[in-house]
C-alpha positions as CSV (number, residue, x, y, z in Angstrom):
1,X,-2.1,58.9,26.6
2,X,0.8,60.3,28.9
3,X,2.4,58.9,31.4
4,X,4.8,60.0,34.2
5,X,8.3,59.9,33.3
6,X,10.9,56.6,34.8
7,X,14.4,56.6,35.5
8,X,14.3,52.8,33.9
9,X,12.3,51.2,32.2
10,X,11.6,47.3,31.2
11,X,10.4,45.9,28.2
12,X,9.3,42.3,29.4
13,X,8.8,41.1,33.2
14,X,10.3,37.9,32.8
15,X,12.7,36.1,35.0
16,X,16.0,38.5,34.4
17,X,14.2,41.5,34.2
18,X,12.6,41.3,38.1
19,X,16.1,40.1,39.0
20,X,17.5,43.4,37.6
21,X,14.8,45.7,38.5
22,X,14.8,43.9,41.6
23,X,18.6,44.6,42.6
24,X,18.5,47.9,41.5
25,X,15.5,49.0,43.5
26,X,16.7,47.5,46.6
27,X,20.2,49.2,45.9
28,X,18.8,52.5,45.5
29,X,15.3,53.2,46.3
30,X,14.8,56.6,45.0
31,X,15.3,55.6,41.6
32,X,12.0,55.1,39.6
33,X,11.8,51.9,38.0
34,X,8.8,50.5,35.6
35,X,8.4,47.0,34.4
36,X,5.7,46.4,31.6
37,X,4.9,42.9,31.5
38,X,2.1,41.6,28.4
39,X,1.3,38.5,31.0
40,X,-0.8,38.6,34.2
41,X,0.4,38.7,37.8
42,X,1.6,35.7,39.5
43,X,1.7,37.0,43.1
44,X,0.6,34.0,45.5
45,X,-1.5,32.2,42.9
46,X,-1.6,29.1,44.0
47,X,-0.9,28.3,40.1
48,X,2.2,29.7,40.3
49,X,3.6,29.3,44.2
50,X,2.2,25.4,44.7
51,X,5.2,23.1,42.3
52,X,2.8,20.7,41.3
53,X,0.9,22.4,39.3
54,X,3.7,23.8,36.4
55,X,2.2,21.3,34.1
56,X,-1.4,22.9,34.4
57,X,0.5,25.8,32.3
58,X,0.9,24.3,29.4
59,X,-2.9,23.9,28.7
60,X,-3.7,24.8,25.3
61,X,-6.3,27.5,26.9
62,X,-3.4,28.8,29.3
63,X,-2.7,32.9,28.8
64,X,0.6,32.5,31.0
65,X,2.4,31.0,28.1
66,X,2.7,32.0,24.4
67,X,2.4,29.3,22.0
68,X,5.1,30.3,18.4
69,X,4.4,28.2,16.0
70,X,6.9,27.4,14.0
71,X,7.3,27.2,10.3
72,X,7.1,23.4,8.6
73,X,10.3,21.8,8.5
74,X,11.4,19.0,6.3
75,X,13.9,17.7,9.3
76,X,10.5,17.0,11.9
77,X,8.3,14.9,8.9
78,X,6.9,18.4,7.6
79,X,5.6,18.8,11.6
80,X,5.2,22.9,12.5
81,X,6.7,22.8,16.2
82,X,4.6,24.7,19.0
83,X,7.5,26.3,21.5
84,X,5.8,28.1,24.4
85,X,7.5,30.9,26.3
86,X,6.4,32.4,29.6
87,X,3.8,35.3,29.8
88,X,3.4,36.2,33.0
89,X,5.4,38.3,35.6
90,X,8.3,35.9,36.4
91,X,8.7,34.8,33.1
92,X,9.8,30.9,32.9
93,X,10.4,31.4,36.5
94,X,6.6,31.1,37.1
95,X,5.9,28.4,35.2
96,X,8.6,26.0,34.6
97,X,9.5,22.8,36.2
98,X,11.8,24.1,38.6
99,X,14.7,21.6,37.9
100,X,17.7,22.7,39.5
101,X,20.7,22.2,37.2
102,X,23.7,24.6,36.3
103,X,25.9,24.6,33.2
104,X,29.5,23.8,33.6
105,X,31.8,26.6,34.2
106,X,33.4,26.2,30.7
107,X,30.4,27.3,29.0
108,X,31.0,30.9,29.7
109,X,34.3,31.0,29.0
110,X,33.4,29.6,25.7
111,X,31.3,32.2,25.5
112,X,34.6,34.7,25.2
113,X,32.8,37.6,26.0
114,X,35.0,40.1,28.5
115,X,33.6,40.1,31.9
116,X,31.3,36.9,31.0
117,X,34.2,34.6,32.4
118,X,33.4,31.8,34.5
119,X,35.7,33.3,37.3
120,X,33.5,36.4,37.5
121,X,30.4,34.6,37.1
122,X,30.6,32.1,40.2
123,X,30.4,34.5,42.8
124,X,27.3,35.8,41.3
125,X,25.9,32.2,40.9
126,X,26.4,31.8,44.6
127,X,25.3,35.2,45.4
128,X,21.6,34.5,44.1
129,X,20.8,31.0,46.0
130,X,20.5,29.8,49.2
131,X,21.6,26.5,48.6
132,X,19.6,24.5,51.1
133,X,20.6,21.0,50.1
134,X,23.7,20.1,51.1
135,X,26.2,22.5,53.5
136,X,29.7,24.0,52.5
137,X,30.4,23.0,49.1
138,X,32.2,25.6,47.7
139,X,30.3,26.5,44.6
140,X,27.2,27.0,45.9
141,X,25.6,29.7,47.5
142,X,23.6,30.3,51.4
143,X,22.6,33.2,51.8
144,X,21.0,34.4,48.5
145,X,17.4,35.2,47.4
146,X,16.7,31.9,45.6
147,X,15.9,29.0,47.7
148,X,17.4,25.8,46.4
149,X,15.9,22.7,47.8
150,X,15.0,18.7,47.6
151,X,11.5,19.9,47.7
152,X,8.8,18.7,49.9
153,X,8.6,15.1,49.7
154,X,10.6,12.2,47.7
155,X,9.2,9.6,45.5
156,X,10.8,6.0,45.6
157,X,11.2,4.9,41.9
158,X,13.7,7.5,42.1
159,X,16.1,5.0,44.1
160,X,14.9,2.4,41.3
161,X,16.7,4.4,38.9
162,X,19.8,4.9,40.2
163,X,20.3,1.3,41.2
164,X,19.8,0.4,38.1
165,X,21.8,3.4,36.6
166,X,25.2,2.4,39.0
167,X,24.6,-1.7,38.3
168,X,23.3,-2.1,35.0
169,X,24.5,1.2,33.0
170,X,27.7,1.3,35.0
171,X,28.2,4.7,36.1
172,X,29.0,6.3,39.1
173,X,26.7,7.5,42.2
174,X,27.7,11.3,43.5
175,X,25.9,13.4,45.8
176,X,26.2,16.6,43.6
177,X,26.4,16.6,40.0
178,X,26.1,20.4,39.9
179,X,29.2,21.4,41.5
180,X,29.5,23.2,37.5
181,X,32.2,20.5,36.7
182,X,31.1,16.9,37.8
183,X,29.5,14.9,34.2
184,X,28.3,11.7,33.6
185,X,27.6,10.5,37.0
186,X,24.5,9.1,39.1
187,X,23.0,10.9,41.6
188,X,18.9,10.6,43.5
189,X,20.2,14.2,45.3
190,X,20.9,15.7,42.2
191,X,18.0,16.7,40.4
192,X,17.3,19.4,43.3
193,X,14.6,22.2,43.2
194,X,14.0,25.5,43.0
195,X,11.7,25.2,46.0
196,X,11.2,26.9,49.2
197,X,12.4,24.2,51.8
198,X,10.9,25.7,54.4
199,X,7.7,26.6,53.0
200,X,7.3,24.4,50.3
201,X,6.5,27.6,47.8
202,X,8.1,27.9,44.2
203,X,11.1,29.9,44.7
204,X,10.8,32.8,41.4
205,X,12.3,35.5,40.1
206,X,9.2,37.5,40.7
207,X,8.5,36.2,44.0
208,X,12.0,37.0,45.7
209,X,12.9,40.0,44.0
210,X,10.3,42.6,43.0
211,X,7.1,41.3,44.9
212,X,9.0,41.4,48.2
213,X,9.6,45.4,47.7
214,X,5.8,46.3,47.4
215,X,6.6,49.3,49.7
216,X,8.5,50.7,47.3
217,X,6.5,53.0,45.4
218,X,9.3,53.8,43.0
219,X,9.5,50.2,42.0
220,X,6.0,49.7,39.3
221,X,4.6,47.1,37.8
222,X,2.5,47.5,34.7
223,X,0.5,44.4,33.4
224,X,-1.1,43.1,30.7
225,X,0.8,45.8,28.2
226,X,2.0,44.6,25.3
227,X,5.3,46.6,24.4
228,X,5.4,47.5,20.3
229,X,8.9,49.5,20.0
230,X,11.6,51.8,21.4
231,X,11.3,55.3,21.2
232,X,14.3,57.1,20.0
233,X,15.4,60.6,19.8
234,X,18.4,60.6,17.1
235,X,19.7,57.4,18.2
236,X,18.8,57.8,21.7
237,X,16.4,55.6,23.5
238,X,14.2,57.6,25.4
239,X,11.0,55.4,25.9
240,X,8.6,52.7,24.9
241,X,5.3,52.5,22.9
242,X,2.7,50.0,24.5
243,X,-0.7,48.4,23.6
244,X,-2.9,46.8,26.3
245,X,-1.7,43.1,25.4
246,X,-4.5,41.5,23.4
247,X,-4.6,38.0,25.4
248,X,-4.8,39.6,28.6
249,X,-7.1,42.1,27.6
250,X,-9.2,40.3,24.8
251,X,-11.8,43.5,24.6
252,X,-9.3,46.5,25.4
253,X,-8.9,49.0,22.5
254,X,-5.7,49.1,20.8
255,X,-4.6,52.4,21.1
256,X,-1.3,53.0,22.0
257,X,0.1,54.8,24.6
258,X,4.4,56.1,25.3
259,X,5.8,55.7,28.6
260,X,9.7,57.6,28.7
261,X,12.9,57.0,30.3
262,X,15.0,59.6,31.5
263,X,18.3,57.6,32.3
264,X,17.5,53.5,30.4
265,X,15.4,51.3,28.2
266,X,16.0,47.6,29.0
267,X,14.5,45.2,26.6
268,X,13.8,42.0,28.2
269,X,11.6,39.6,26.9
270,X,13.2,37.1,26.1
271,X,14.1,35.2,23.1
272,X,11.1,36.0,21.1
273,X,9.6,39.3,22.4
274,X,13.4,41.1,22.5
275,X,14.1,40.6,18.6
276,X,10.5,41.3,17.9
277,X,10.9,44.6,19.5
278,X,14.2,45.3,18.2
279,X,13.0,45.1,14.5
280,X,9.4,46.8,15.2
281,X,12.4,49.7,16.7
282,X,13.9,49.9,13.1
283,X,16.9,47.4,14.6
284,X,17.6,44.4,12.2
285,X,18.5,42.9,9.1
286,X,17.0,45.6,6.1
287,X,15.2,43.0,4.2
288,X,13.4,41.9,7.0
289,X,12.0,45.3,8.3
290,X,11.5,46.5,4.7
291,X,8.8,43.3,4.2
292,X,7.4,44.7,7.3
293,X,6.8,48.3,6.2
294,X,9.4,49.5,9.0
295,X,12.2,52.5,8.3
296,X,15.5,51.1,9.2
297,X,17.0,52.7,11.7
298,X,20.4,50.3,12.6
299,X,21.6,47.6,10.3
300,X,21.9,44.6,12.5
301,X,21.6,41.8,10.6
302,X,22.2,39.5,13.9
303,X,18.5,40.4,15.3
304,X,16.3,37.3,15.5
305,X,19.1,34.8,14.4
306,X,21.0,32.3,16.2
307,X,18.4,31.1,17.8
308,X,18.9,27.5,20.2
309,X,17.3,25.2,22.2
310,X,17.7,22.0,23.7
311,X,15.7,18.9,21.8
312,X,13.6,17.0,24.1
313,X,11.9,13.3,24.5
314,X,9.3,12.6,27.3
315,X,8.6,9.1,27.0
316,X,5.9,7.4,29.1
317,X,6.0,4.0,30.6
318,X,3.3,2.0,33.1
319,X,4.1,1.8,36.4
320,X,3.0,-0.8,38.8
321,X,-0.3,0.2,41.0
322,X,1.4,0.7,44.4
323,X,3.7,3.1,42.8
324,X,3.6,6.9,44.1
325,X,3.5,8.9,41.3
326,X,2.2,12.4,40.4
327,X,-0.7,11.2,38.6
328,X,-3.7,11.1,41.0
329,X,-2.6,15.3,41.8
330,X,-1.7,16.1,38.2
331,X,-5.4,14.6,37.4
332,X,-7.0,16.7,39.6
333,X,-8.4,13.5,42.3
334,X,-9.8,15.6,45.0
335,X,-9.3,13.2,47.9
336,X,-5.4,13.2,47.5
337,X,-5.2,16.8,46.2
338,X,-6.7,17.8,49.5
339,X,-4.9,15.6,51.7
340,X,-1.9,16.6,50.2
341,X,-2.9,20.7,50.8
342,X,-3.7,20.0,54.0
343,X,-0.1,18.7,54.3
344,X,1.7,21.6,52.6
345,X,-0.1,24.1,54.3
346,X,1.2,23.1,57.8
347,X,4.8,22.6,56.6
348,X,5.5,22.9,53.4
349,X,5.8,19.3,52.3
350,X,4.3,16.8,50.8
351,X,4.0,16.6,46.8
352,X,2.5,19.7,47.1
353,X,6.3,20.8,47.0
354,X,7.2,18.0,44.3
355,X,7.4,18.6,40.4
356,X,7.9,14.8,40.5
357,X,11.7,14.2,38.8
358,X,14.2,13.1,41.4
359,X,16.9,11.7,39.7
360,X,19.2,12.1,36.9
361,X,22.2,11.8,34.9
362,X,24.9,14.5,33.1
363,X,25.3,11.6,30.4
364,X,28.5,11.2,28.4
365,X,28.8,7.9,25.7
366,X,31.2,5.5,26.8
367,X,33.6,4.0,23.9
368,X,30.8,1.1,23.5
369,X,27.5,3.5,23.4
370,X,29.8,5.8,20.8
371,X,30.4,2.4,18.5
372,X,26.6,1.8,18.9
373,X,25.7,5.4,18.0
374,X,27.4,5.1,14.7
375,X,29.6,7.4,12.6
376,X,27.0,10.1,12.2
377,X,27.6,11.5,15.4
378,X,31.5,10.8,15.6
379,X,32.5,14.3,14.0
380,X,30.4,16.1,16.5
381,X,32.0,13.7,19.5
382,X,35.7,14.2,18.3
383,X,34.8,18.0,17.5
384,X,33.2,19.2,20.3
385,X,32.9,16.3,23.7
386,X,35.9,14.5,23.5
387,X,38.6,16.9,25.1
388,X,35.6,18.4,27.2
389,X,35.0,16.0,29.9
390,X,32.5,18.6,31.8
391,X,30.0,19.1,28.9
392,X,27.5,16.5,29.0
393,X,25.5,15.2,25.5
394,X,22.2,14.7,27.1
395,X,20.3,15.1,30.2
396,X,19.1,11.1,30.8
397,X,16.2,11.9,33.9
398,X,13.2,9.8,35.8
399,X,9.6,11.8,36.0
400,X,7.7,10.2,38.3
401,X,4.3,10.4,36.4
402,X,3.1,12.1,33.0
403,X,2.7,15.5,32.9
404,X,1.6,14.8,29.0
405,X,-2.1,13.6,30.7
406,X,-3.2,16.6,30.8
407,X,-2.8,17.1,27.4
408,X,-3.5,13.8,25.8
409,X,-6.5,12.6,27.6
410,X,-4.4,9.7,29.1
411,X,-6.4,7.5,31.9
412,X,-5.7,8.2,35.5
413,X,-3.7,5.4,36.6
414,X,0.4,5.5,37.3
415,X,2.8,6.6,35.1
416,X,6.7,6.5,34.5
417,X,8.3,9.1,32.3
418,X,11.6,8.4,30.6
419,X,13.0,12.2,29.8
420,X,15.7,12.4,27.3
421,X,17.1,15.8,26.0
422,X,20.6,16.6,24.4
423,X,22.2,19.8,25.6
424,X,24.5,21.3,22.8
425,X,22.6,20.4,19.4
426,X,24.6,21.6,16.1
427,X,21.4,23.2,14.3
428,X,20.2,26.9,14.7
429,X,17.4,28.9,13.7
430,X,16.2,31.9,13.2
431,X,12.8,34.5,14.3
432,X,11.8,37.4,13.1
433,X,8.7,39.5,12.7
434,X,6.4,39.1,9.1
435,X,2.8,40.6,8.1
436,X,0.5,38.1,6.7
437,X,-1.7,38.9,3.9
438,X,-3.9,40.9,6.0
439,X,-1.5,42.9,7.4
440,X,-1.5,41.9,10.9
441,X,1.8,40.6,12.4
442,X,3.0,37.1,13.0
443,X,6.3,35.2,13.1
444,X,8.6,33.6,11.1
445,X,9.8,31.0,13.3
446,X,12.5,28.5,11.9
447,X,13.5,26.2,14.7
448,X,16.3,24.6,12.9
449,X,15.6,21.5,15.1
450,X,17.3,18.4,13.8
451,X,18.7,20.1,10.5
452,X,22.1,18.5,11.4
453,X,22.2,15.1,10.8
454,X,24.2,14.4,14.5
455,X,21.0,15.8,16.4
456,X,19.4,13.1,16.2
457,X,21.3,10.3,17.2
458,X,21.7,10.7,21.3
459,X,18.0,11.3,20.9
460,X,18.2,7.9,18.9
461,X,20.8,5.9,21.1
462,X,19.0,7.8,24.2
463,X,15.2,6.0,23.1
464,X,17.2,2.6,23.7
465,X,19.4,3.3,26.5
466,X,16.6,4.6,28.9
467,X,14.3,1.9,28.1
468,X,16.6,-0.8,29.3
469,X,17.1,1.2,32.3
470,X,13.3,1.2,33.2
471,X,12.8,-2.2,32.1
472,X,14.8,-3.3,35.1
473,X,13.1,-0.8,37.8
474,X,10.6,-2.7,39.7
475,X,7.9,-0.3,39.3
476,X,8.1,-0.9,35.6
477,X,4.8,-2.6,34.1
478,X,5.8,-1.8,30.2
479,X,5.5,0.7,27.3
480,X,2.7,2.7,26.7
481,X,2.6,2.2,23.1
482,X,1.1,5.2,21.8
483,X,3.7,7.2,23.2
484,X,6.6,5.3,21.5
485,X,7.8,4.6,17.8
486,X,5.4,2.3,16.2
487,X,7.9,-0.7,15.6
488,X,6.9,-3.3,12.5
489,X,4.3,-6.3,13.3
490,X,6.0,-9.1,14.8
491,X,9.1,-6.8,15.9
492,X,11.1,-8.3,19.2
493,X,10.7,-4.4,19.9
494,X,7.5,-3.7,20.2
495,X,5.9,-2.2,23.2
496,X,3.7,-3.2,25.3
497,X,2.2,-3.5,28.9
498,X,4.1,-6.2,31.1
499,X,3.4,-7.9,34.3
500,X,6.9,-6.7,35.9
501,X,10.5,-6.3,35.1
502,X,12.9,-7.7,33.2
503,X,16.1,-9.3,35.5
504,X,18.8,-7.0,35.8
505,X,21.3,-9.2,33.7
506,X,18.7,-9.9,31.3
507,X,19.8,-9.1,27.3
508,X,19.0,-5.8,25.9
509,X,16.6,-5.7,23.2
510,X,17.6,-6.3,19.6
511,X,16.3,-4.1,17.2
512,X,16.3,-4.3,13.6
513,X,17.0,-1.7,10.9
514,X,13.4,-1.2,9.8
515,X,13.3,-0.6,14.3
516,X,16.3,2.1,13.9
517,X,13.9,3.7,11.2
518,X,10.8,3.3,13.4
519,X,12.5,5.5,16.3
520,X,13.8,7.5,13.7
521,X,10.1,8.6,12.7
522,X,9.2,8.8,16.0
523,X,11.3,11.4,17.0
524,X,11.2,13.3,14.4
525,X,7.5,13.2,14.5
526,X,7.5,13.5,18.4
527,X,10.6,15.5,19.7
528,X,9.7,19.2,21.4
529,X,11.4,21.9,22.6
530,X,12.7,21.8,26.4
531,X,11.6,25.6,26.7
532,X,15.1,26.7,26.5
533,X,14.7,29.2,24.0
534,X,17.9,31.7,23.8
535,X,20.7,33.4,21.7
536,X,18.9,35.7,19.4
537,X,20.1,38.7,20.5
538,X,23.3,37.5,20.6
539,X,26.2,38.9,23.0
540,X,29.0,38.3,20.1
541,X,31.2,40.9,17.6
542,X,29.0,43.3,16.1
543,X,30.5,41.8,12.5
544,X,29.8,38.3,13.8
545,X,26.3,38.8,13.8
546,X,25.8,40.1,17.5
547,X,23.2,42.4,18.8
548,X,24.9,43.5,22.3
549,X,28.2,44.5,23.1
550,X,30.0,42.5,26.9
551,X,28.0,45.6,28.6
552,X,24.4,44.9,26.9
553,X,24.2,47.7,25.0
554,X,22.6,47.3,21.6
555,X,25.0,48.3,18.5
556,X,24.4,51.4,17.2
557,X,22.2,53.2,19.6
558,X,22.2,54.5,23.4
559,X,20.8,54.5,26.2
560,X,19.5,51.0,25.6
561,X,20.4,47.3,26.3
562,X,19.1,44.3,26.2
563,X,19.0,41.6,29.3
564,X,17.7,37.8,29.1
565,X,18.7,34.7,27.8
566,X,18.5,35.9,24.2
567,X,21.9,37.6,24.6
568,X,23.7,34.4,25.3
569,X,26.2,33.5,22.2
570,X,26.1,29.4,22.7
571,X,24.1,27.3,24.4
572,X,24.6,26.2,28.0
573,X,24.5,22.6,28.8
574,X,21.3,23.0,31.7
575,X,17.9,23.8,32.3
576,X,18.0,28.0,31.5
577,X,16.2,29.4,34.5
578,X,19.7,29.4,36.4
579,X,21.1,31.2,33.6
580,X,18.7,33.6,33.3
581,X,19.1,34.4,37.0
582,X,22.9,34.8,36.4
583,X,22.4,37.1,33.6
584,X,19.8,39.1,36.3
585,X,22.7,39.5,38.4
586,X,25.4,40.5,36.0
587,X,23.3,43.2,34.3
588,X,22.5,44.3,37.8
589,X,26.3,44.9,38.5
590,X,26.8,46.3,34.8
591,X,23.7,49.0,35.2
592,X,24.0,50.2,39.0
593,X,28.4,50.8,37.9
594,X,27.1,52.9,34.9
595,X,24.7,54.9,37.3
596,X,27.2,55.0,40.2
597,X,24.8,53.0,42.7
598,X,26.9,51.1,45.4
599,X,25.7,48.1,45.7
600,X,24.9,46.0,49.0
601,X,25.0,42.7,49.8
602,X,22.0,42.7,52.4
603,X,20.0,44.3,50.4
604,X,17.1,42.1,49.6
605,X,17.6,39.9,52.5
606,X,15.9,42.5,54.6
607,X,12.9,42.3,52.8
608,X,12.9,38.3,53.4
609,X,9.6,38.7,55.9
610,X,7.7,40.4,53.4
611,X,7.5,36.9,51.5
């Protein structure tokens, strides 16, 4: 089938690609721009624009998400891992939990890429929020397209957890831990969202860049296409092959169709769809594409490697009756799901506008916690976190309710969830396209999760750490037991439920070797991925196994670049989605100076009522 001919196209409709598109059709509206996107819409579903309902998208039946599978691994107790990724327009953007977090300058410099400095990247940061939280702090942004916000009402154990986390666990209280230096400190304001203050509405990529410009003809959106490879002349890309995408469009015939691209091709869907595309182009390591019956076309062996994550704990906990938690809403009880509407649809708060986390810590070991971690993890500390006072190990946060109900058939009563998930694990992996036996495509999916033997201990020390903590909230009414490690009969550790707190001065629990074994198991039985996937098209040396140069291009070909968070080198010590909207804007800047489009400031702000 033919189609008309665009200026640019994108492969993927994910978070960065609507931020690029976006800027770039604002900038210059007479260039023709086409985003194909295998996911559905997500304009003002209320599944996607009403925060309390992320968790609904990771339903096993969900078609907004993509579930990889991963191969067995000997480091997770033979467990395959499940790591979704966004499908949708939006991308992660759409769905996630909209926690507010941003890396620590430092990261990108680490990253050493030309350009990619942290001293050009913070005016960008700032110039895609509107930081609606606190006024004039220097590192944040006001007058950007991303609304940044406390969200649209505040649950109280979140106070619990800090006064416990500033008495008990001795570290400070700030007011903003996200200032991209500040570590290792306290703070209920800190764990901000990426919400609409105003209106109470997610604030996404799709949302507040692309869906704003509907009267912009030259500005498509394609959906539910499924993009299979780059089209090159020579070594020039000039197009895309597509499918209709077989989840959104279960009966459609497979036939393909080729849309071209008279000035770019981006690739940009993300950390699995970009490298998948890449090799079904010919791009990749030659063993790989030769399994898969595919001519090579570059040798780059970097495709589909490097891949990262951050390894995550959600640990649930009872929480006493008068508690307000999530959990009525996330089970669906009509009578405070409607109050609660009724609320948010007059102005924009109530937990509506909540994804239920209001506090957290950047969380550093202190000389004691590092004794009590043990020497596995002291080469990492002295290697790595020891001369880097901004780079937290693990994110230590309060959920106020679990989001794992809906999944586990849990009863409706209140919940406490202790999250736990370490920012700059040691272990990589690696994905990459395969055929199975019948000749249809899958993936080879090696997470790498806990392969180093230092992984595992914040995630160890972190268990016991942020159970004390919530033994002493007065909300607390004990363990839910099948969500913790099952501890030895007669163990002084053992969970159970509890008729209230411990006393704040009380003695931590003692547990016993065959108890460090327990958690252990449990973690590598229970630890997931924080949806944080990145780094497999990596933005490094072409002979260090990178994929794209500082200016996105992809080695060995023209006309094409790739532009989400599987370019990043190294991981980034936060939740992505503020990464990814960083990445947006620099690739913005990089394209429009390669097509000679100026580029204004007020561009999308003009399109602000449209929302």
């Amino acid at each position: 089938m033919s189609h008309p001919e665009f200026d640019i196209i994108f492969a993927g409709g994910g978070t960065t690609a609507c931020v690029v598109a976006g800027r770039l059709a604002a900038w210059d509206p007479s260039l023709s721009i086409l985003i194909l996107e295998g996911g559905p819409h997500t304009l003002n579903q209320a599944a996607h624009v009403q925060p309390y309902q992320f968790p609904s998208h990771q339903a096993r039946r969900s078609t907004t998400l993509t579930f990889n599978v991963g191969n067995p691994s000997p480091s997770l107790n033979g467990r395959a891992p499940v790591v979704p990724c966004a499908h949708c327009i939006g991308g992660g953007s759409s769905v996630n939990a909209m926690v507010y977090t941003r890396a620590p300058a430092s990261d990108f410099d680490d990253w050493c890429a030309d350009g990619w400095e942290s001293e050009n990247l913070i005016p960008l940061m700032k110039k895609f929020e509107t930081y609606e939280v606190q006024p004039d702090r220097p590192t944040h942004g006001y007058s950007g397209p991303i609304k940044v916000s406390s969200g649209g009402s505040k649950l109280g154990a979140s106070e619990e957890f800090i006064r416990v986390g500033t008495t008990y666990h001795k570290r400070r209280y700030v007011e903003d831990t996200n200032d991209l230096e500040t570590c290792n400190t306290y703070s209920v304001r800190d764990l901000i969202l990426y919400i609409d203050g105003k209106t109470g509405r997610r604030s996404d990529a799709a949302h507040c860049y692309v869906y704003n410009q509907a009267h912009n003809a030259n500005l498509q959106i394609w959906v539910g296409k499924h993009v299979k490879r780059v089209i090159f002349q020579d070594k020039r890309a000039i197009g895309v092959e597509f499918i209709s995408d077989p989840v959104s469009f279960p009966d459609a015939g497979q036939s393909s169709s080729i849309v071209r691209a008279s000035k770019l091709v981006v690739v940009s869907a993300g950390a699995f769809g970009s490298p998948a595309i890449l090799e079904r182009s010919g791009i990749g390591a030659e063993a790989i594409l030769k399994r898969c019956g595919i001519k090579q076309l570059v040798d780059l062996p970097g495709v589909g490697e490097n891949y990262r994550d951050h390894n995550g704990v959600w640990v649930p906990y009872f929480a006493a009756d008068e508690t307000i938690t999530m959990d009525p809403l996330w089970h669906g009880k009509e009578s405070v799901v409607h109050e609660n509407l009724a609320q948010w649809k007059i102005n924009g708060k109530s937990l509506i506008a909540q994804n239920g986390s209001d506090a957290k810590i950047k969380w550093r070991p202190d000389e004691e916690e590092l004794k009590a971690m043990g020497p596995a993890f002291q080469p990492r500390w002295k290697g790595f976190f020891e001369d880097r006072p901004d780079k937290a190990v693990a994110i230590f946060a309060l959920s106020e309710g679990y989001a794992g109900v809906l999944l586990s058939g849990a009863p409706l009563r209140n919940y406490l969830t202790a999250c736990c998930y370490t920012l700059y694990p040691v272990s990589s992996g690696s994905v990459h396209i395969k055929l199975d036996e019948n000749g249809q495509e899958g993936i080879d999916f090696n997470t790498g999760y806990l392969d180093d033997p230092s992984d595992i201990v914040p995630l160890n020390f972190g268990y016991k750490k942020m159970r004390e903590i919530f033994r002493r909230m007065p909300s607390y009414r004990g363990e839910v037991p099948a969500g913790h490690p099952r501890f030895p009969e007669g163990s002084a550790a053992a969970c159970r439920e509890t008729a209230g707190p411990v006393d704040l001065n009380a003695p931590d629990l003692i547990y016993t070797a065959e108890d460090d074994e327990a958690i252990d198991r449990y973690h590598r039985r229970r630890m997931q991925t924080t949806w944080h996937s990145l780094g497999t098209c990596a933005m490094k040396p072409r002979a260090d196994q990178g994929v794209v140069d500082t200016r996105l291009n992809v080695y060995g070909v023209t006309n094409l670049k790739v532009a989400d968070m599987s370019i990043a080198p190294k991981n980034v010590g936060t939740n992505t989605y503020s990464t990814a909207l960083l990445i947006g804007e620099k690739a913005a800047m990089i394209i429009a100076d390669e097509l000679g489009i100026e580029c204004s400031e007020s561009s999308l702000k003009s399109t602000r009522s449209r929302l």
